[in-house]
C-alpha positions in Angstrom: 0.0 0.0 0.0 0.9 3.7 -0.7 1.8 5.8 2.4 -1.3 8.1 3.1 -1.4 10.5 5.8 -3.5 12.9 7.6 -1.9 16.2 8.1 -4.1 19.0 10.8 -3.3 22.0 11.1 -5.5 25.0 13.8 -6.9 28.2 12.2 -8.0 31.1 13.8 -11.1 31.1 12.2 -13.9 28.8 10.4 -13.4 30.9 7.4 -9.4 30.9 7.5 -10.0 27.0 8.0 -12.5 26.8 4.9 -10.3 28.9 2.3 -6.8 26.1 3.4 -9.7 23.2 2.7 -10.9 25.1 0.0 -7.8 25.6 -2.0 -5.7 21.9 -1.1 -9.1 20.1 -2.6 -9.2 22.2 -5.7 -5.6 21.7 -6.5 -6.0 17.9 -5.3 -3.2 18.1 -3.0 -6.3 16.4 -0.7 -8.5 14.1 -1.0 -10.7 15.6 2.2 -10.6 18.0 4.5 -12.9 18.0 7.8 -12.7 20.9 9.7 -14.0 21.1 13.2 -14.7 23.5 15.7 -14.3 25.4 17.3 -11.5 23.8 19.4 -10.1 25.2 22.9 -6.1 25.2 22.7 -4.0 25.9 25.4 0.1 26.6 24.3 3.0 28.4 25.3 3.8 31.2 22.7 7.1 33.7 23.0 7.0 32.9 26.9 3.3 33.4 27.8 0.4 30.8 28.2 -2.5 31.4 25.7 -6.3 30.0 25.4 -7.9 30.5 22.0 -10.6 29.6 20.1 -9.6 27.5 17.0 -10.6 24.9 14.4 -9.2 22.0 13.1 -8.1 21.0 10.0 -7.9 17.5 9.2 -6.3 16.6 6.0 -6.4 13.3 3.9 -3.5 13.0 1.6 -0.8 10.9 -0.4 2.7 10.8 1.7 4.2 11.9 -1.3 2.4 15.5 -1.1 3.5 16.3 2.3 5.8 19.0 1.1 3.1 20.5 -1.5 0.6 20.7 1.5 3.1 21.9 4.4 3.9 25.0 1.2 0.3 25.8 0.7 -1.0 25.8 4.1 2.6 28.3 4.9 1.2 30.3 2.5 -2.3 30.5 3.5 -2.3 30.7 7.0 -1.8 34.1 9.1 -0.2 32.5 11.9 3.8 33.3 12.3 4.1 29.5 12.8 1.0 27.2 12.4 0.4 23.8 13.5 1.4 21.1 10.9 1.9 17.8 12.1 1.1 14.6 9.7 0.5 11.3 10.8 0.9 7.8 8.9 -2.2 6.2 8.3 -1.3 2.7 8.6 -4.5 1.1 7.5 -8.3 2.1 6.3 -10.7 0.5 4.3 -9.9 -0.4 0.8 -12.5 1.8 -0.7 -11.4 4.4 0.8 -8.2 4.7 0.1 -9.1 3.8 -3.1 -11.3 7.0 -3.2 -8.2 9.1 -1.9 -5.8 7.6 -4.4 -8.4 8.8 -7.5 -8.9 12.1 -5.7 -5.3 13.7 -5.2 -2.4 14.5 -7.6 -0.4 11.5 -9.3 2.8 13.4 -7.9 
């Protein structure tokens, strides 16, 4: 099997969320993206604890377009340094990845 992966990443906003899914489907760089929200995050940025109100982004996608997804999101997203963290996914139903494998870029 091909490696697929599911990449999130956090947004400020539904609509900063939407325009990321938005854009990755059209140029088939992912097969889906679910977006949920909104989240309650708790981090440490430049030495201060922050709360915020986010949404998740969960990207399905070919291994192989990691570094095409990782570009686009960077140049989407307004945050100095957003969340992009992929995971393997090491097993899912044929048709599915069958689906995903029709859905995204050859390469």
């Amino acid at each position: 099997m091909k490696t697929y992966i599911q990449i999130t990443t956090t947004t400020e906003t539904k609509e900063q969320a939407q325009i990321i899914a938005r854009y990755l489907v059209e140029e088939k760089l992912a097969a889906c993206v679910q977006i949920l929200g909104p989240i309650a995050s708790t981090y440490r940025w430049k030495g201060k604890i922050e709360t915020a109100e986010e949404w998740l982004c969960l990207i399905k996608t070919r291994g192989s377009l990691y570094v095409q997804v990782e570009e686009a999101i960077i140049k989407l997203h307004p945050y100095e340094t957003p969340e992009i963290i992929a995971t393997p996914i090491t097993d899912g139903s044929l048709a599915y990845i069958a689906w995903m494998e029709n859905e995204v870029k050859k390469r």
